[in-house]
MIGUDO-244738 format. One line per field, with one value per residue (C-alpha): residue number from 1; residue in one letter; x, y negated, z. Coordinates in nm, 3 decimals. Each point is the difference from the previous one (the first is absolute). Layout:
<recs>
pos	[NUM, ...]
code	[A, ...]
x	[X, ...]
y	[Y, ...]
z	[Z, ...]
</recs>
This chain:
<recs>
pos	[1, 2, 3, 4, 5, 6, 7, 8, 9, 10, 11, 12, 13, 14, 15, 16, 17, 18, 19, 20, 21, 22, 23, 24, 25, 26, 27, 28, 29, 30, 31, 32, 33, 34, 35, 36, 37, 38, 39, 40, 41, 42, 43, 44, 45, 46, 47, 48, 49, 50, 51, 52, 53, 54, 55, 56, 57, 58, 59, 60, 61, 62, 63, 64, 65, 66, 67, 68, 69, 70, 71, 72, 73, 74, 75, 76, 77, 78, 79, 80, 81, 82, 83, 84, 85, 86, 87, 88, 89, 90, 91, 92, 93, 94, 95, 96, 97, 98, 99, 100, 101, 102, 103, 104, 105, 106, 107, 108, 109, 110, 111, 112, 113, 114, 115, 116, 117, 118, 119, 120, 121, 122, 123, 124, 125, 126, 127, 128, 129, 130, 131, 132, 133, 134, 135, 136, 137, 138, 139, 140, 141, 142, 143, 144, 145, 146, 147, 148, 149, 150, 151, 152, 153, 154, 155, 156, 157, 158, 159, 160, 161, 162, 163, 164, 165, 166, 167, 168, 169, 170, 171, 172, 173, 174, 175, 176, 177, 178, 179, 180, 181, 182, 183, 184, 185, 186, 187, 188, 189, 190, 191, 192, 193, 194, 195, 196, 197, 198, 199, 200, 201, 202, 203, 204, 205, 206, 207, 208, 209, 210, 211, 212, 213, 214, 215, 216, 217, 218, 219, 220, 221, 222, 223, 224, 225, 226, 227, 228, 229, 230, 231, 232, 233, 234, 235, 236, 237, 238, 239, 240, 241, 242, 243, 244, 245, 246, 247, 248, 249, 250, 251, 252, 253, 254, 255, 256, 257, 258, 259, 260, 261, 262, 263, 264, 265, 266, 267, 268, 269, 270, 271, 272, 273, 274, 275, 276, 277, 278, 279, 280, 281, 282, 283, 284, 285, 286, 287, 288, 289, 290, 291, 292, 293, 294, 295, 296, 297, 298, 299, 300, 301, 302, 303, 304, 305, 306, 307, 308, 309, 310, 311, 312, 313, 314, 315, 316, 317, 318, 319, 320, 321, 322, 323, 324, 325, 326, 327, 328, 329, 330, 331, 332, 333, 334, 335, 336, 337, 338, 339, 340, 341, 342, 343, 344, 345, 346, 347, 348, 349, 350, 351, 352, 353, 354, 355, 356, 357, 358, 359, 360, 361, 362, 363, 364, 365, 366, 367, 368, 369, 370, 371, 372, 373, 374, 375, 376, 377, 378, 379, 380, 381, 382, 383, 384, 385, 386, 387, 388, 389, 390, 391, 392, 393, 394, 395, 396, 397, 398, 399, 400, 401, 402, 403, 404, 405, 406, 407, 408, 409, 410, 411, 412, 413, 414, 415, 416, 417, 418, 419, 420, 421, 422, 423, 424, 425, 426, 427, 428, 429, 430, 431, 432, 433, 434, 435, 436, 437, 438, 439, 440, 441, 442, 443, 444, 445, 446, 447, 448, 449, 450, 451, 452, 453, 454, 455, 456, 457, 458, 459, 460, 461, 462, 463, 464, 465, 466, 467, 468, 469, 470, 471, 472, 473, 474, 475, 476, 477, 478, 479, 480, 481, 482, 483, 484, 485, 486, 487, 488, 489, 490, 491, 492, 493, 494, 495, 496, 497, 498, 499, 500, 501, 502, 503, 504]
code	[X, X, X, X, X, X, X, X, X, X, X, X, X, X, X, X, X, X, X, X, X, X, X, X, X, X, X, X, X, X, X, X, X, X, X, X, X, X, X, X, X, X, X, X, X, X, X, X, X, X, X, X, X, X, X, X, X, X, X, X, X, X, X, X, X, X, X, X, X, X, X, X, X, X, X, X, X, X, X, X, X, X, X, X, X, X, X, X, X, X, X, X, X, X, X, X, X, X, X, X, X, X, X, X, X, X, X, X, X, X, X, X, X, X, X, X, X, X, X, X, X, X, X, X, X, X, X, X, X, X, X, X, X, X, X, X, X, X, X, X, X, X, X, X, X, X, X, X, X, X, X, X, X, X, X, X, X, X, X, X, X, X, X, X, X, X, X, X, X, X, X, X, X, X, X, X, X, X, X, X, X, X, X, X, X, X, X, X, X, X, X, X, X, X, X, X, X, X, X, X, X, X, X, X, X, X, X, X, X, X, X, X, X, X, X, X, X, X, X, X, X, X, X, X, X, X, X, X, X, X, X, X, X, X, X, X, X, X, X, X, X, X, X, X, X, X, X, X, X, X, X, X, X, X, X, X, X, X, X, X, X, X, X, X, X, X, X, X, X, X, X, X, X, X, X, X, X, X, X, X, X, X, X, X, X, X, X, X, X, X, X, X, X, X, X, X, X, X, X, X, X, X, X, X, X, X, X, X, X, X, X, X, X, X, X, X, X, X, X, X, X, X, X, X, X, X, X, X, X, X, X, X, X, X, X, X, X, X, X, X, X, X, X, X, X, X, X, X, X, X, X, X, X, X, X, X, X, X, X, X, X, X, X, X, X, X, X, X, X, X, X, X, X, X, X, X, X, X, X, X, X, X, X, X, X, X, X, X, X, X, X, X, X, X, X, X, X, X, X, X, X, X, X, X, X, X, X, X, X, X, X, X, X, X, X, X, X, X, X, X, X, X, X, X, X, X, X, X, X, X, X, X, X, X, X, X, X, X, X, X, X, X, X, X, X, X, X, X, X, X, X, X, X, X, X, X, X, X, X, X, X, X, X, X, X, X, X, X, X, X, X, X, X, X, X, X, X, X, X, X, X, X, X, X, X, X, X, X, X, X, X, X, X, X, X, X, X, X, X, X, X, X, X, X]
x	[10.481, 0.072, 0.090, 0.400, 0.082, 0.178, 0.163, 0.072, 0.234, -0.047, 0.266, -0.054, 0.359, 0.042, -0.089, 0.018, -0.108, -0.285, -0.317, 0.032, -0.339, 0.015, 0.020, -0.380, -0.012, -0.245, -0.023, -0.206, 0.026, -0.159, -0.083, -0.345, -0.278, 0.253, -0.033, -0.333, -0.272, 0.226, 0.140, -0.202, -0.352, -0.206, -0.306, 0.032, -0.289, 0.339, 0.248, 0.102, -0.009, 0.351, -0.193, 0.174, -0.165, -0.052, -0.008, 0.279, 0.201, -0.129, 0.119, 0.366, -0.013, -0.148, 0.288, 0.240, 0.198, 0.275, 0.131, -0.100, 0.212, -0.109, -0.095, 0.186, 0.118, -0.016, -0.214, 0.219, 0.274, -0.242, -0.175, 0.019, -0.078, -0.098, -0.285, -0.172, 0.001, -0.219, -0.383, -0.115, -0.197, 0.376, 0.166, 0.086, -0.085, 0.295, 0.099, 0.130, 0.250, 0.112, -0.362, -0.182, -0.230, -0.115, 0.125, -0.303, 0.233, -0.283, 0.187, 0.378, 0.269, -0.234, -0.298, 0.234, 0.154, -0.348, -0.082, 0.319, -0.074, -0.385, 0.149, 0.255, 0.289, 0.329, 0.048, 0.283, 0.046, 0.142, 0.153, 0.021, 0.363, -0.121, -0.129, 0.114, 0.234, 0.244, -0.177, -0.395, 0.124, 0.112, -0.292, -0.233, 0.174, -0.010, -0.376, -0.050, 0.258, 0.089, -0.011, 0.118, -0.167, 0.082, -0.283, -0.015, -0.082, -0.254, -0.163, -0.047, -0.123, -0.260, -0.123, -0.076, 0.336, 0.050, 0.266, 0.267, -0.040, 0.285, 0.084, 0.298, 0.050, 0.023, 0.051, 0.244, -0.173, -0.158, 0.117, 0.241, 0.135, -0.335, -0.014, -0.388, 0.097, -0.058, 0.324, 0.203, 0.409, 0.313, 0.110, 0.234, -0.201, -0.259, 0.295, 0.084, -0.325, -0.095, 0.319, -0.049, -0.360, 0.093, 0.265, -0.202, -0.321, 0.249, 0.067, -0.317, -0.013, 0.309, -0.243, -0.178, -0.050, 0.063, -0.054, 0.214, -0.132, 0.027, 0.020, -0.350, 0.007, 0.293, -0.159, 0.141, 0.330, 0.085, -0.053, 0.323, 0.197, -0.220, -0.033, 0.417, 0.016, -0.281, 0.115, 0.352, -0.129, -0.209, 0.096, 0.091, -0.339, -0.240, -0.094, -0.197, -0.025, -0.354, -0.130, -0.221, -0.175, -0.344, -0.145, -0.236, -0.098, 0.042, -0.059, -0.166, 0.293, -0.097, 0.300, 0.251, -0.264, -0.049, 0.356, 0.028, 0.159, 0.289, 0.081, -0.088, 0.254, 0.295, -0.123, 0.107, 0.310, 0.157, -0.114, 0.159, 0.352, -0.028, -0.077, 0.306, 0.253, -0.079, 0.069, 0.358, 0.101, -0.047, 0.126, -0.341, -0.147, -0.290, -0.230, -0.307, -0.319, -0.287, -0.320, -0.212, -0.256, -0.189, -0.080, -0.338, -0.163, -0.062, -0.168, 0.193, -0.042, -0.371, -0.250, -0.084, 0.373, -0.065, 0.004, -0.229, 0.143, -0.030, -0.243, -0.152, 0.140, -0.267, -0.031, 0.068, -0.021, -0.048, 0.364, 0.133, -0.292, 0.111, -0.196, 0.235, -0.070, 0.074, 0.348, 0.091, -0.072, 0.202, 0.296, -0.020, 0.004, 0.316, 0.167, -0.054, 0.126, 0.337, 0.001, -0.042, 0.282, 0.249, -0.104, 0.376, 0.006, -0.360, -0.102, -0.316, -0.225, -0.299, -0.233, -0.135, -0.279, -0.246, -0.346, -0.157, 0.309, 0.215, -0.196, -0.077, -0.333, -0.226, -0.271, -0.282, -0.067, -0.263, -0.053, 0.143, 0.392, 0.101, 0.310, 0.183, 0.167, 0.383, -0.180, 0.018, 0.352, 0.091, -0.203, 0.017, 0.444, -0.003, -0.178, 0.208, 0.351, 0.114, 0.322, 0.287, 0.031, 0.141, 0.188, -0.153, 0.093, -0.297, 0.098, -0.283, -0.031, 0.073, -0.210, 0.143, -0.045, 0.058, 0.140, 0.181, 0.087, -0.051, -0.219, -0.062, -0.371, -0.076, 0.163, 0.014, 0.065, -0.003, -0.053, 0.057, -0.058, 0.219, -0.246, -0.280, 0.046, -0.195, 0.124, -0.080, 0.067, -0.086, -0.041, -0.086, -0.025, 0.083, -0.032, -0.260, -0.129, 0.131, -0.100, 0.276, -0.014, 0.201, 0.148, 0.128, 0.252, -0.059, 0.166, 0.293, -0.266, -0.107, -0.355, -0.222, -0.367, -0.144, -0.239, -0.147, 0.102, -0.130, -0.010, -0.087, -0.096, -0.239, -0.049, 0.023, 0.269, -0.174, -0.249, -0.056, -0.141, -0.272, -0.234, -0.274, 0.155, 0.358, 0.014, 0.056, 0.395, 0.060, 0.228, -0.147, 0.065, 0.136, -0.164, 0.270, 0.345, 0.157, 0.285, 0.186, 0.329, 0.014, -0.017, -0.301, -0.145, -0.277, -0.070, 0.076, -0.218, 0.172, -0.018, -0.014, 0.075, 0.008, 0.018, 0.097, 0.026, 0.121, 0.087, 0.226]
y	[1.656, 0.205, -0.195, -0.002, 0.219, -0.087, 0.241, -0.052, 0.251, 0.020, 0.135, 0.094, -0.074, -0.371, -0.153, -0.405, -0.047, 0.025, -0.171, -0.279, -0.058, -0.355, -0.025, -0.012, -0.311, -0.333, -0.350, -0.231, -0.385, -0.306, -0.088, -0.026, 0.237, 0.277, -0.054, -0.167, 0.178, 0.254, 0.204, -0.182, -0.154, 0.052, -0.093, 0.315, 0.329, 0.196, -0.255, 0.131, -0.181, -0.168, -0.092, 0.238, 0.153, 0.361, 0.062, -0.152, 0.200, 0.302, -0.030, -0.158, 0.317, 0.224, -0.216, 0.195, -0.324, 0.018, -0.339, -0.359, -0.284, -0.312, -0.299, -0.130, -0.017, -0.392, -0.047, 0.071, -0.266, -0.229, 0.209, -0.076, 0.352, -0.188, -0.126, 0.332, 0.124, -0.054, -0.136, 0.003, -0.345, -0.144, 0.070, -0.294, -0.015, -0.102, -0.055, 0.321, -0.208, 0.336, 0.028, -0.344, 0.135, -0.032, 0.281, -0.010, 0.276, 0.214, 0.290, 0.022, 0.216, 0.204, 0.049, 0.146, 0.248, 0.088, 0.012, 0.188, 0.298, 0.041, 0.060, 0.245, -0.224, -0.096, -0.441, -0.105, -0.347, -0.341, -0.295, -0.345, -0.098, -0.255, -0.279, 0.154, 0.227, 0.240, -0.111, 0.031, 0.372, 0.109, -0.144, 0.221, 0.279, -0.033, -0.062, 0.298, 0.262, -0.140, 0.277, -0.244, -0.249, -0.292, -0.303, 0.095, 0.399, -0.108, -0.207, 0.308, 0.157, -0.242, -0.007, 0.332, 0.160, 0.205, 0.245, -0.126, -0.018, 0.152, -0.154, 0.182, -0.211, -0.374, -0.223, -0.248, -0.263, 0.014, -0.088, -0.290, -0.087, -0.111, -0.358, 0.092, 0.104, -0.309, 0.007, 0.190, 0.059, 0.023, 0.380, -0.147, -0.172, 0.295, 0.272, -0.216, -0.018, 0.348, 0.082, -0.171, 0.132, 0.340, -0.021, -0.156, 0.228, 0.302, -0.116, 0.051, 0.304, 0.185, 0.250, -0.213, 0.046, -0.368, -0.035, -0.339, -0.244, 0.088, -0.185, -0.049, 0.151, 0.113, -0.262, -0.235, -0.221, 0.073, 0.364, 0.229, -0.274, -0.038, 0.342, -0.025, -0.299, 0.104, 0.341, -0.133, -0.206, 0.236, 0.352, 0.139, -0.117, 0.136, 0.316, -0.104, -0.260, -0.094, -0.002, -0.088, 0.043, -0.093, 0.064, -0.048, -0.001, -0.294, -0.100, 0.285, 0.224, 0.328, 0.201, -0.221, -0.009, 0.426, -0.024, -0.209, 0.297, 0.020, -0.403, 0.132, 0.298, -0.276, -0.271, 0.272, 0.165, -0.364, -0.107, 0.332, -0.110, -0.299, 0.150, 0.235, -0.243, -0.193, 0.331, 0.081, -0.374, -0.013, 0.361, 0.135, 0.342, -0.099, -0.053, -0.229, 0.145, -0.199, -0.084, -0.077, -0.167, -0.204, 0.196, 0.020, -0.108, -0.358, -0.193, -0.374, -0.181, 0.046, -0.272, 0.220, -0.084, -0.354, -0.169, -0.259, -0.364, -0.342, -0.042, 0.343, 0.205, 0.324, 0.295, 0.325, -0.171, 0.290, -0.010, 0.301, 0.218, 0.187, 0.250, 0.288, 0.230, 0.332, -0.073, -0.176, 0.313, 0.182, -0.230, -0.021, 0.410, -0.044, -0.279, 0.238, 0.291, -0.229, -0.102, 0.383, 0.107, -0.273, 0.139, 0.012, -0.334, -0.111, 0.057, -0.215, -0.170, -0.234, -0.046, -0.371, -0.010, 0.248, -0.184, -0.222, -0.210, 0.161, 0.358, 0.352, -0.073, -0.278, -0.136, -0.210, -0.232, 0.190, 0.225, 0.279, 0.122, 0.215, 0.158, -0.167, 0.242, -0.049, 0.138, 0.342, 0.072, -0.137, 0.226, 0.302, -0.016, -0.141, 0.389, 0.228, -0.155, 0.211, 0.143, -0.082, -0.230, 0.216, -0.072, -0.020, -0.125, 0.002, 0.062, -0.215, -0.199, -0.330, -0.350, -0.335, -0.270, -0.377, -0.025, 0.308, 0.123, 0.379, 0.145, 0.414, 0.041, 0.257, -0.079, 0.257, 0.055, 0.339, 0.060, 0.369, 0.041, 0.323, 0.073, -0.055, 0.169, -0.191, -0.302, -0.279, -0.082, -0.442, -0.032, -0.334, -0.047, -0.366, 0.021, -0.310, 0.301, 0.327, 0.314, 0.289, 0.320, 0.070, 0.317, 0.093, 0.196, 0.156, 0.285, -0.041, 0.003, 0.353, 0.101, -0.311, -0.101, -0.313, -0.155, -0.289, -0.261, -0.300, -0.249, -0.421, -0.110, -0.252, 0.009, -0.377, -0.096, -0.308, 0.169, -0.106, 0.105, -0.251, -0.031, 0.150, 0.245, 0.071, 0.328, -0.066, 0.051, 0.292, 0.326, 0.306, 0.360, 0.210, 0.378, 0.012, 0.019, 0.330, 0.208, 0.263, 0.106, -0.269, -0.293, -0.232, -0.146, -0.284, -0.262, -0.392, -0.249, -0.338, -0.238, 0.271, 0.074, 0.366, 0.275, 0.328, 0.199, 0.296, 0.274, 0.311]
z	[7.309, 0.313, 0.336, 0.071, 0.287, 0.348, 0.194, 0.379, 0.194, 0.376, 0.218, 0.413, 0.012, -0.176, 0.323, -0.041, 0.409, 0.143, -0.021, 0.193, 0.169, -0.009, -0.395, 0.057, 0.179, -0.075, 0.075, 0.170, 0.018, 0.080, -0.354, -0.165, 0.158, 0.057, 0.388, 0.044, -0.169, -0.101, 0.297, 0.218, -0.057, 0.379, -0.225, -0.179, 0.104, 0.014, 0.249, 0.292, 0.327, -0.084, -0.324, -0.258, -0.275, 0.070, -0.355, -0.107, 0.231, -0.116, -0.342, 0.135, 0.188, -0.305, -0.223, 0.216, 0.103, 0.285, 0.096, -0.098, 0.007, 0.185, -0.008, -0.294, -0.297, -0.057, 0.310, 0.217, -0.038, 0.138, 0.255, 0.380, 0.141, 0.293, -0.121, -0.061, 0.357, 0.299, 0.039, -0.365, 0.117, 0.053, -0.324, -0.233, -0.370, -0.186, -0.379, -0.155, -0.243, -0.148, -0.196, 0.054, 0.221, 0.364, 0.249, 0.303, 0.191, 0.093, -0.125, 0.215, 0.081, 0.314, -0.308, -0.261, 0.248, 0.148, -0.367, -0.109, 0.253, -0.131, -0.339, 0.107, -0.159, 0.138, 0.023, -0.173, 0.137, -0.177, 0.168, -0.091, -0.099, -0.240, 0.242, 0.343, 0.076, 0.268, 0.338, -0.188, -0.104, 0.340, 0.113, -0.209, 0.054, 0.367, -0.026, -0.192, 0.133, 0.361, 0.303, 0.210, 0.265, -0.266, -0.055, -0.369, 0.110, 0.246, -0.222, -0.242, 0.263, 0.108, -0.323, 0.019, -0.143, 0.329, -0.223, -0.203, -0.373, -0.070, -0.358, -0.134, -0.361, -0.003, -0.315, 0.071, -0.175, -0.356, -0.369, 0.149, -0.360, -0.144, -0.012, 0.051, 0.377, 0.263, 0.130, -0.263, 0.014, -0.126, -0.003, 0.240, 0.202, 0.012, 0.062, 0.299, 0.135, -0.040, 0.169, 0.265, 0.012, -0.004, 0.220, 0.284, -0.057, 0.035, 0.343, 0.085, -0.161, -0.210, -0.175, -0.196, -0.396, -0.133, -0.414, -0.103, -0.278, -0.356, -0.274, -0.099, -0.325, -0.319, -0.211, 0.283, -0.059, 0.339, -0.053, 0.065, 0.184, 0.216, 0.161, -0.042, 0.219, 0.253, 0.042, 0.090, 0.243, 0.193, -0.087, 0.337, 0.090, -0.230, -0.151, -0.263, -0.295, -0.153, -0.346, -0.180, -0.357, -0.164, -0.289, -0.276, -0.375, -0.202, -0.333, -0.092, 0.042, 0.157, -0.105, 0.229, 0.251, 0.015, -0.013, 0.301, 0.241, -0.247, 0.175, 0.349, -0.036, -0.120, 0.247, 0.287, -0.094, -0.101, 0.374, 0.083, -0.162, 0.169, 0.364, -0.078, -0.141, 0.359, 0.158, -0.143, 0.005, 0.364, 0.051, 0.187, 0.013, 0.046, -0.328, -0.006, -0.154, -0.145, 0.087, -0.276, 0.210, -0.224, -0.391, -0.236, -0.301, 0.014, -0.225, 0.122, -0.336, 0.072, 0.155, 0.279, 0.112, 0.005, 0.346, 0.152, -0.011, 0.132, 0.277, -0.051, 0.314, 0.009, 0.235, -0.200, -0.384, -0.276, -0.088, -0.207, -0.034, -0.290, -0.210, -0.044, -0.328, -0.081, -0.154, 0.324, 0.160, -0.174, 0.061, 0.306, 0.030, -0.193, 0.259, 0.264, -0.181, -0.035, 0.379, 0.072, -0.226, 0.170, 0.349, 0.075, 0.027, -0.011, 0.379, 0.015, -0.239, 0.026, -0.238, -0.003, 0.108, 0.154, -0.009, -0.226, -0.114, -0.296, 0.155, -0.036, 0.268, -0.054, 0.190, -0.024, 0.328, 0.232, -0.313, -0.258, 0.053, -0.354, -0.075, -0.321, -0.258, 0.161, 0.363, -0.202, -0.108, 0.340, 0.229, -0.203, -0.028, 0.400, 0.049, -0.222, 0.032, 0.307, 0.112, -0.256, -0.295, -0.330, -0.275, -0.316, -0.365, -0.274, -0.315, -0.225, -0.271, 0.026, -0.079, -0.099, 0.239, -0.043, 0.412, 0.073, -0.326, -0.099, 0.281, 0.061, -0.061, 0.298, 0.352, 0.290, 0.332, 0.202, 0.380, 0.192, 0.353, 0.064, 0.383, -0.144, -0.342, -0.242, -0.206, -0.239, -0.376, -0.038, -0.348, -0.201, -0.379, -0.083, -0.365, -0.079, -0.327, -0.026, 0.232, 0.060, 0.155, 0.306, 0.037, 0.392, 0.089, 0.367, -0.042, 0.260, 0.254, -0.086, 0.009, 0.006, -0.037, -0.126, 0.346, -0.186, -0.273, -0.099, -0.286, 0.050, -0.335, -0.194, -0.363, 0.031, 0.212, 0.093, 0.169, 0.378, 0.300, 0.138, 0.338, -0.283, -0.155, 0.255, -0.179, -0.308, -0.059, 0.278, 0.004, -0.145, 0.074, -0.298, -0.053, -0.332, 0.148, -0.115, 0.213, -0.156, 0.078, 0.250, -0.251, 0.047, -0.313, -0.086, -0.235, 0.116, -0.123, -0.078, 0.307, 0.242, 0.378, 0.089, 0.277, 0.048, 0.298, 0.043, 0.268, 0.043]
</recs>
């Protein structure tokens, strides 16, 4: 029986927005060894005199990721920034409640920005509105951004921050509906605060990009209201509203779980309606986007997820060190194919997190760093999706799936960057059996050639990459992909991620 066929039209002119350079954006947080023996480790042959792994940095950097939020995530609704700057001999340890652990604040805000510029990414910063609040964030800010002769400045400066950091994005908090969040909120309570927040860190400075609080998640009973009641509260003051999805496969259910983009793509526009029904109730012309800041597979039913308890307090546990497979990297491919397509809306994106903890790079502590299968579909779409965003609509078969119903077996997304003259075609198949061939159509770009295509594949799609063998699931170039007439064909394989690149 011959493979169903999928047929993908690409048109210069469908323009969706353009790539938004941020979409490519990671995470790092106090949690497990992201920090400590992850991006930092002054043990390691590779560290740096600030004690960062060289090698790390040149895979973040190889990854092709352009901001990273900071320092939390959970972490940082208990974090005293304070803490983490000056004499390294004079910082405090103190209990990270957010994941039972012990924070020995060796790592601070001056690190991460020295840290930041090494990797050629831009900080997005967090601040704490869970157990602190308006005068702490002005107070960061200040210490980060301040030109003038203020204490906060100078003390940046003596501690060898002689420019200003410059941090254009800050988090007004994080995930302040989770009853998991030290000092978690009403959505009034929160809308207030951030408000209030905002307000007083625009005084300061009126150009800032603040992202408000999200609900943490559509499974959430706060979810929807929420964002309603937060967004009422502080709309004049923000520009964007946070969001945030995991996901994994349970119960043996791959279908759902290759289907998972179908709930990312749902997940957005309803947090879209929302943000808009704000907008016309309170008569603005302004529209809030969304920052997806925190998105990837996560395995959280796992034991890998589960925290230390009682009187176990550790430095850098082994806390969500998940093994990601070839299936995973193929979802994840297909989340960022969705977060492309809603670029319109979709200005930044973090994936959570970059090192070690739920992570494309992992390391071993004054060892081996290895890329895991999701580093692939990550770098390779973060260095063909340039210029504009275009709209496509695959017509495929579909596939039955127990979560999100009937789901189209092929999923696309096209890129063309009009200077430049050469463009991308994103391509998964999430069928958990059944190849297709793809059939192209380039034609309204005129007279094209193929420059490279790719295929990420594993006959078993529980194949991982390992410190022993890190390539065993990796992209592979394609000698087979046929263009006449300016239509592109090739054959799929089931639980695929591909590329194809092309140029006029």
């Amino acid at each position: 029986m011959s493979a169903p066929t999928a047929r993908l039209t690409v048109d210069p002119a469908l323009i969706v927005s353009p790539v938004r350079p941020r979409t490519f954006g990671s995470f790092v947080e106090h949690l497990g060894r992201c920090v400590y023996t992850g991006i930092h480790d002054p043990a390691h042959p590779s560290a740096d005199a600030d004690g960062f792994r060289q090698d790390v940095i040149d895979l973040v950097r190889e990854m092709g990721v352009t901001a990273v939020r900071y320092p939390g995530g959970n972490f940082v609704s208990g974090y005293r920034w304070e803490d983490g700057v000056g004499p390294k001999e004079d910082r405090p340890a103190r209990l990270d409640l957010a994941w039972h652990s012990l924070e020995p604040n060796q790592v601070g805000t001056d690190e991460f920005m020295r840290w930041a510029a090494k990797a050629g990414v831009e900080p997005m910063m967090a601040v704490n509105l869970g157990t602190r609040g308006v005068l702490e964030a002005v107070d960061l800010l200040d210490y980060c951004n301040g030109t003038a002769p203020t204490a906060l400045a100078d003390q940046r400066r003596a501690n060898g921050g002689e420019q200003p950091y410059n941090v254009r994005m800050w988090c007004l908090g994080n995930e302040m509906d989770g009853p998991w969040q030290t000092g978690h909120k009403t959505a009034h309570e929160y809308g207030r605060i951030a408000a209030e927040a905002a307000r007083a860190m625009r005084q300061v400075d009126p150009d800032l990009e603040l992202v408000a609080c999200g609900s943490s998640g559509p499974l959430m009973d706060t979810f929807g209201e929420w964002e309603r009641q937060v967004l009422t509260e502080c709309y004049d003051q923000v520009d964007y509203i946070s969001i945030h999805r995991y996901y994994e496969e349970t119960d043996g259910d791959l279908a759902s779980f290759l289907g998972s983009a179908a709930d990312m793509d749902a997940f957005i526009d309803d947090v879209v309606a929302t943000a808009d029904s704000v907008r016309a109730a309170l008569k603005k012309e302004k529209r809030i986007q969304l920052s997806f800041d925190e998105w990837n597979v996560w395995y959280a039913s796992r034991a890998e997820s589960i925290v230390p308890s009682g009187d176990d307090w550790p430095v850098a546990p082994t806390l969500l060190e998940d093994k990601y497979n070839a299936a995973d990297a193929v979802v994840v491919a297909n989340l960022l194919i969705s977060l492309l397509r809603h670029s319109d809306r979709v200005h930044a994106a973090c994936q959570a997190q970059l090192v070690n903890v739920i992570a494309p790079i992992m390391t071993e502590p004054g060892g081996r760093v290895w890329k895991q299968t999701i580093f692939h579909p990550f770098a390779q779409i973060a260095a063909l999706a340039k210029g504009d965003v275009l709209d496509i609509r695959p017509q495929s078969v579909t596939f039955p799936t127990k979560q999100h119903g009937d789901v189209t077996a092929v999923d696309a997304v096209a890129t063309w960057d009009e200077a430049a003259g050469t463009g991308s075609v994103l391509v998964v198949n999430r069928h958990p059996e059944q190849a297709s061939e793809l059939s192209v159509d380039l034609s309204r770009f005129g007279d094209v050639r193929i420059t490279a295509a790719t295929t990420l594949h594993a006959d078993d799609p529980y194949a991982r990459n390992s410190a022993d063998d890190p390539d065993r699931v990796v992209p592979v170039g394609r000698d087979d992909v046929k263009l006449v007439d300016g239509v592109v064909s090739l054959e799929l394989p089931a639980v695929s991620f591909s590329t194809i690149a092309f140029s006029r």
